[in-house]
N, C-alpha and C positions, 0 to 999 in steps of 0.2 A: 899409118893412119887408117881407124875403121870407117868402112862406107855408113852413110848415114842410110837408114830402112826408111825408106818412103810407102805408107801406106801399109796393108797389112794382110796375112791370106787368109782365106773361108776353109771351113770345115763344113762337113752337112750340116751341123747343128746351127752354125753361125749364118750362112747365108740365105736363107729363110730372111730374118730380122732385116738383112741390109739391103735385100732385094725389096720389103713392105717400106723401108725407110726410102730409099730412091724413090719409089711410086709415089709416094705420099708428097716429095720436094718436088717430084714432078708435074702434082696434080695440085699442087700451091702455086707452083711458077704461071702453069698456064693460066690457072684463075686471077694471078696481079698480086695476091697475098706474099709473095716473096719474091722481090727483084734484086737479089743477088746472086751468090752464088761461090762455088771455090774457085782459085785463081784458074788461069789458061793450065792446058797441059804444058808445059814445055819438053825443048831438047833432052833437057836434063832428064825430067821425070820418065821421056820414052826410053832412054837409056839404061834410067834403074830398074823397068818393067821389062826392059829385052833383058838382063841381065839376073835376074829374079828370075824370069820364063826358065833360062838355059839353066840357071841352077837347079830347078826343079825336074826340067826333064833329065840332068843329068843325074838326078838322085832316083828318079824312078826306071832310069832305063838298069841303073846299077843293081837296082832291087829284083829287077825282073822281071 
């Protein structure tokens, strides 16, 4: 069975956009304009992001 991908990685080009988008939910939260939000982190999620981490350093270490 394949892992399900939680969430997704940044390029240079891409993280510009998601870093202004953060700011932007960030600076609506604080003002009261949006009191919600995405769910808690969980167990789970920190698991798919340590596992995503190790994938990646091991693909960069392989590279060189």
């Amino acid at each position: 069975m394949e892992r399900e991908r939680v969430g997704k990685g940044f390029s240079d080009k891409s993280i510009g956009m998601a870093l202004a988008s953060r700011n932007l939910m960030a600076e609506l939260r604080e003002a009261g304009q949006v009191t919600g939000g995405p769910r808690p982190f969980s167990q789970r999620d920190r698991s798919a992001f340590l596992s995503a981490l190790h994938e990646t350093i091991v693909q960069l270490t392989r590279k060189g």
